[in-house]
C-alpha distance (Angstrom), angle and dihedral (degrees) to the residues before:
residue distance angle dihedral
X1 . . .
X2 3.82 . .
X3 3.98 111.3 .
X4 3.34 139.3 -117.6
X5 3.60 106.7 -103.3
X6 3.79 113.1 -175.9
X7 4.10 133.3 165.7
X8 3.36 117.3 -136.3
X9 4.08 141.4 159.2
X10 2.88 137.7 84.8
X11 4.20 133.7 -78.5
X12 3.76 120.7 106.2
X13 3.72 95.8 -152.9
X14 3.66 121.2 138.9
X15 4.54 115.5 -145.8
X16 3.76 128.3 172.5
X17 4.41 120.4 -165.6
X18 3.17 126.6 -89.1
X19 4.02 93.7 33.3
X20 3.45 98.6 -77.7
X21 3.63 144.2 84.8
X22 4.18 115.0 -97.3
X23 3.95 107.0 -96.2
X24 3.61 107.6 -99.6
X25 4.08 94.1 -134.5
X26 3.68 104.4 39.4
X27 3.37 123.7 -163.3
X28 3.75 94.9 -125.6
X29 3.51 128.5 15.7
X30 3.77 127.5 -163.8
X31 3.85 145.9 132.2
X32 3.59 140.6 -116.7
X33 3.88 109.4 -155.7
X34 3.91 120.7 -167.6
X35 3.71 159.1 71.8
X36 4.35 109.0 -61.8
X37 3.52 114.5 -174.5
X38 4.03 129.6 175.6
X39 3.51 142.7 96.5
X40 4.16 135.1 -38.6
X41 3.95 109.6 -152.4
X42 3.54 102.9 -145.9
X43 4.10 129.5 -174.6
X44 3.86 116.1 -64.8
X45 3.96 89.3 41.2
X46 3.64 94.4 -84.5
X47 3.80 128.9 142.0
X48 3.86 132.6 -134.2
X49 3.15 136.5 -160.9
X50 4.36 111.7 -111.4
X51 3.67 130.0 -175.1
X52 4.13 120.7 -176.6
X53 3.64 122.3 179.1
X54 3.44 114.5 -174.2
X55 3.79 132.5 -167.2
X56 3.93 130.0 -149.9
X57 3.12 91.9 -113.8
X58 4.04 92.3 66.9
X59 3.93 81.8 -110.5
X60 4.11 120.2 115.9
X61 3.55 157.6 103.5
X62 3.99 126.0 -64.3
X63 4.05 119.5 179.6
X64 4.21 121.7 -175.9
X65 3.63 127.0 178.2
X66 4.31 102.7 -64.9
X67 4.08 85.0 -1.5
X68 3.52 135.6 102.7
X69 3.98 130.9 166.5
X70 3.89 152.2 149.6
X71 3.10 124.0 -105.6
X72 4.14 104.2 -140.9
X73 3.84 109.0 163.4
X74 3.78 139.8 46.2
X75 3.67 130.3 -33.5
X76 4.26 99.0 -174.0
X77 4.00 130.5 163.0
X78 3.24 95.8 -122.8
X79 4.01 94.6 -177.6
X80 3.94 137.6 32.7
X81 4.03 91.1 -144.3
X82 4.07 102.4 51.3
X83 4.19 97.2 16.2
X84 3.61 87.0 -142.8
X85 3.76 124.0 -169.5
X86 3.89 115.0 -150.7
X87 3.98 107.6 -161.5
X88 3.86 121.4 -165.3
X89 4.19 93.9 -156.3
X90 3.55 121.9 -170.2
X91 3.87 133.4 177.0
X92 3.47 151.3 149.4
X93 3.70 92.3 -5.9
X94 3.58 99.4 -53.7
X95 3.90 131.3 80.1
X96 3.63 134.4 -138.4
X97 3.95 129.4 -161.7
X98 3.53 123.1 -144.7
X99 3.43 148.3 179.8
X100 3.63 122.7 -157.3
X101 3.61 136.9 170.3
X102 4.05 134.7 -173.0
X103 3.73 129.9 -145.1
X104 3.82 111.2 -179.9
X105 3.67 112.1 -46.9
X106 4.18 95.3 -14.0
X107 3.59 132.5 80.0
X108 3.77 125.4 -154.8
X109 4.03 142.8 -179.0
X110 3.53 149.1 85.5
X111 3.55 135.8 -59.9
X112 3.89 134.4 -163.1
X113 3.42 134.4 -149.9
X114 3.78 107.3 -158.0
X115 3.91 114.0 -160.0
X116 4.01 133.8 171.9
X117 3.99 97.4 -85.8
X118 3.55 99.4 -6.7
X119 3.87 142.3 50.4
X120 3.96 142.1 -168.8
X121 3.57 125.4 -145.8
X122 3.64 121.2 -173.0
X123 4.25 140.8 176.2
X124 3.47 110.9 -121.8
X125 4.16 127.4 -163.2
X126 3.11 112.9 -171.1
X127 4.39 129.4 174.3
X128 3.88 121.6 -147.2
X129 4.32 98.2 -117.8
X130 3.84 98.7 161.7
X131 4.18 139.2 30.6
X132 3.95 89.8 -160.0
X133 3.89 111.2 85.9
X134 3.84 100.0 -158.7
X135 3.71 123.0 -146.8
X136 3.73 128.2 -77.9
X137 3.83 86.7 -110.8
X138 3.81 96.5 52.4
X139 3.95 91.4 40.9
X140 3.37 97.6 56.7
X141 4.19 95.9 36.0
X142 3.58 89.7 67.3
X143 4.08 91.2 57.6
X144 3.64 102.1 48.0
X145 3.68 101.7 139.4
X146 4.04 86.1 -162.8
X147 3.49 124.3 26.3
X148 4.18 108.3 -93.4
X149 4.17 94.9 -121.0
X150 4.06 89.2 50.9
X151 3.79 116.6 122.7
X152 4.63 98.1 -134.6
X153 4.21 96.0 -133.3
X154 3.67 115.1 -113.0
X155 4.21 90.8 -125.0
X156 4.05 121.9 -100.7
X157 3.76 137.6 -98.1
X158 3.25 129.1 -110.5
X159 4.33 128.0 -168.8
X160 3.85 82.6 -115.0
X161 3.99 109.3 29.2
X162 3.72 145.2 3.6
X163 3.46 139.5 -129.8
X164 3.76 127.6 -139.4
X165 4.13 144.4 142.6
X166 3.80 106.7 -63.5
X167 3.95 112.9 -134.5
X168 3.45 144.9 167.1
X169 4.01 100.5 -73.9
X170 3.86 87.1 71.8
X171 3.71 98.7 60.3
X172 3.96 87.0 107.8
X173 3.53 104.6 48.3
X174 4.16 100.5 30.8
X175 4.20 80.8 51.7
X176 3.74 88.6 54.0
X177 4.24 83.7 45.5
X178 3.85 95.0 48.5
X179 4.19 101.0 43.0
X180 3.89 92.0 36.0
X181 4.39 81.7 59.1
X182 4.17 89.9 30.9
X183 3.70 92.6 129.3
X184 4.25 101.7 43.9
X185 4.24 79.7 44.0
X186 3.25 92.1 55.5
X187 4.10 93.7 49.3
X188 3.32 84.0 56.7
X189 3.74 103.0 49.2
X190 4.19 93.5 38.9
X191 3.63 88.1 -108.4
X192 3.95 105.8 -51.5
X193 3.66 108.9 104.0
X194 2.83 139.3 84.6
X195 3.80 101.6 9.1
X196 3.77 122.3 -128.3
X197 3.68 88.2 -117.9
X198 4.21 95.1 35.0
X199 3.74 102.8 151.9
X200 3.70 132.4 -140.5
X201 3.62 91.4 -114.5
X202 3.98 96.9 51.2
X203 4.02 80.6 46.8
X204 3.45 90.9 58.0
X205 3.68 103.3 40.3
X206 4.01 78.5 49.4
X207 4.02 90.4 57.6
X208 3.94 90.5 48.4
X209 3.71 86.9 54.2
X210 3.41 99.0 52.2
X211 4.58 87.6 46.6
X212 3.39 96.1 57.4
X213 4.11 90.6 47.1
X214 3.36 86.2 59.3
X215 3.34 102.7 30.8
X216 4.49 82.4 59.1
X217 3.95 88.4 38.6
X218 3.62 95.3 -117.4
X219 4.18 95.1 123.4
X220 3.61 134.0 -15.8
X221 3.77 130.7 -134.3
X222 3.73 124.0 -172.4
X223 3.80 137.4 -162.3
X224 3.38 121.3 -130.1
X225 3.76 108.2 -151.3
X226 3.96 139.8 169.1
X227 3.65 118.3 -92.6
X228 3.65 94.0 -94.4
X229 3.94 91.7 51.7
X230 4.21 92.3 -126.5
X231 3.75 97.3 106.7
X232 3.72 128.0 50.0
X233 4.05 114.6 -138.5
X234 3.71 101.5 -173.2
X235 3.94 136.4 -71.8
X236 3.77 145.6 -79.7
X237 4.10 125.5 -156.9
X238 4.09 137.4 -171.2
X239 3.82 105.2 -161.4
X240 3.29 136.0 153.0
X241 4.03 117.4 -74.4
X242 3.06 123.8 -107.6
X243 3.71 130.0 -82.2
X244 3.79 112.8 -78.2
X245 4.01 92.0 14.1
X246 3.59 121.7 130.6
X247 3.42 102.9 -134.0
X248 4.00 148.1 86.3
X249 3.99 100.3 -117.5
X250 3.77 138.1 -1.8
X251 4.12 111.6 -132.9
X252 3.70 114.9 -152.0
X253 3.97 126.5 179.1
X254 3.99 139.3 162.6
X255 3.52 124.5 168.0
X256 4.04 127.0 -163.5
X257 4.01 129.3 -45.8
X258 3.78 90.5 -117.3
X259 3.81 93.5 51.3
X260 3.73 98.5 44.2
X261 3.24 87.0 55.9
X262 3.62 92.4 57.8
X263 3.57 91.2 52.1
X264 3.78 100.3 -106.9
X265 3.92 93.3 136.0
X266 3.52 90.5 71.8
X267 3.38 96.6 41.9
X268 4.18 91.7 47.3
X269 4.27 94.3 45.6
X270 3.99 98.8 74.2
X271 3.91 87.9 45.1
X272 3.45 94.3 50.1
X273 4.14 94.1 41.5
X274 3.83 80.1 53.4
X275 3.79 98.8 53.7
X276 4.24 80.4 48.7
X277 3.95 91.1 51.0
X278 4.12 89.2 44.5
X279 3.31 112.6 33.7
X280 4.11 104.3 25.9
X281 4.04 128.3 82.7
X282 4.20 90.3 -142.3
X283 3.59 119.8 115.3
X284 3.56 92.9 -166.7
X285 3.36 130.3 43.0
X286 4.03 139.4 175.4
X287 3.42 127.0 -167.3
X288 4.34 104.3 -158.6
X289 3.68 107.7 -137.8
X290 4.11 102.0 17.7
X291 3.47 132.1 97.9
X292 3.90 85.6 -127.5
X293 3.77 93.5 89.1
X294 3.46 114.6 116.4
């Protein structure tokens, strides 16, 4: 199953490669029109999966890991050495810059993800696989992470916690959640999140993020919260697996220092694999890090 790879957030800011904005005369100007497909590296050494169609007109479609955007501006050769193609890429509220460059039948470059207080920059390789650029329609049909007439479950309830939609409003308590559990967080994550020095703001642009995934279907991440909804006790998502998995979803969860330590995890991971089982369309499902993969 491909994935549903869709951009969302939230800065209206507008970046070309190289630091610079894409001369407005170039010195050449030509298209590349077609279906790319390969692999993003992004931080940590992993790989995701990346799809670009692009249009003659500059116009087109551009899919990475959890992102998903239009392309709605020139795509120019702006030299005869490097062929160089300058994208202005917008989507979903949020803009990307890029710079990408084909040799024969690959393309190559980076790509950034601008956010609020934070950014992502990855390498991209991508090879030319088809001269028909489908519609925006059929592109994105073949990525739905969950199928388009599914009803997203609310979350479960527990006699000691309950699970709902994370969003914005928790930025203050789920910060207090992640840095007061920094260290086991970072065990988990070999050591890249959340930074020792991980504002609120980044937290917070992080939490938006993760809303308007949800909020377009492309991933879903859950707060996990006392019964009376005033403390946060750690988080649950449903993404997409990862690259080169055979499966329909990857399920990750963690809850608090102080209640790991009690043993809760192992107590919460059969109730959550059941709410997968019940309430979830996948037939497949890994959970990174447990001993509940199959």
């Amino acid at each position: 199953m491909l994935r549903n790879l869709a951009l969302s957030a939230a800065a209206a800011v507008s970046l070309s490669c190289g630091g610079g904005e894409p001369p407005s005369e170039p010195a050449e100007r030509e298209y590349a029109e077609g279906v790319f497909e390969g692999t993003a590296d992004l931080p940590g050494g992993t790989e995701a999966f990346a799809s670009l169609a692009l249009r003659g007109d500059g116009s087109g479609l551009f899919l990475i890991d959890a992102y998903r955007g239009l392309l709605d501006g020139s795509a120019t050769v702006v030299s005869e050495s490097d062929s160089t193609l300058f994208l202005s890429v917008s989507g979903g509220g949020r803009c990307l810059g890029c710079s990408l460059s084909v040799a024969g039948d690959t393309l190559s470059g980076a790509v950034a993800f601008p956010g609020d207080y934070c950014s992502l920059s990855v390498g991209v390789r991508m090879v030319f696989v088809t001269d028909r650029v489908p519609s925006e329609q059929e592109f994105f049909s073949k990525c739905l992470f969950v199928p388009a007439g599914f009803t997203v479950p609310e979350g479960f309830e527990t006699a000691w916690c309950r699970v709902r939609m994370l969003t914005e409003e928790d930025a203050e308590a789920d910060y207090a959640a992640v840095m007061s559990s920094g260290g086991m967080l970072r065990e988990l994550t070999g050591g890249t999140w959340p930074s020792r020095d991980m504002t609120q703001e980044c937290e917070r642009a992080d939490l938006r993020m993760f809303q308007a995934e949800h909020e377009a279907r492309e991933a879903f991440t859950y707060a996990v919260v006392s019964p009376g909804g005033d403390s946060i006790l750690g988080r649950v998502s449903v993404t997409p697996p990862p690259p080169g998995t055979d499966a329909d979803a990857a399920v990750r969860f963690w809850l608090r220092r102080d209640l790991w330590a009690e043993g809760s995890e192992e107590r919460f991971l059969p109730l959550v694999m059941n709410w997968i089982e019940e309430d979830w369309p996948f037939d497949s499902v890994v959970y990174p890090g447990r001993e509940a993969n199959p």
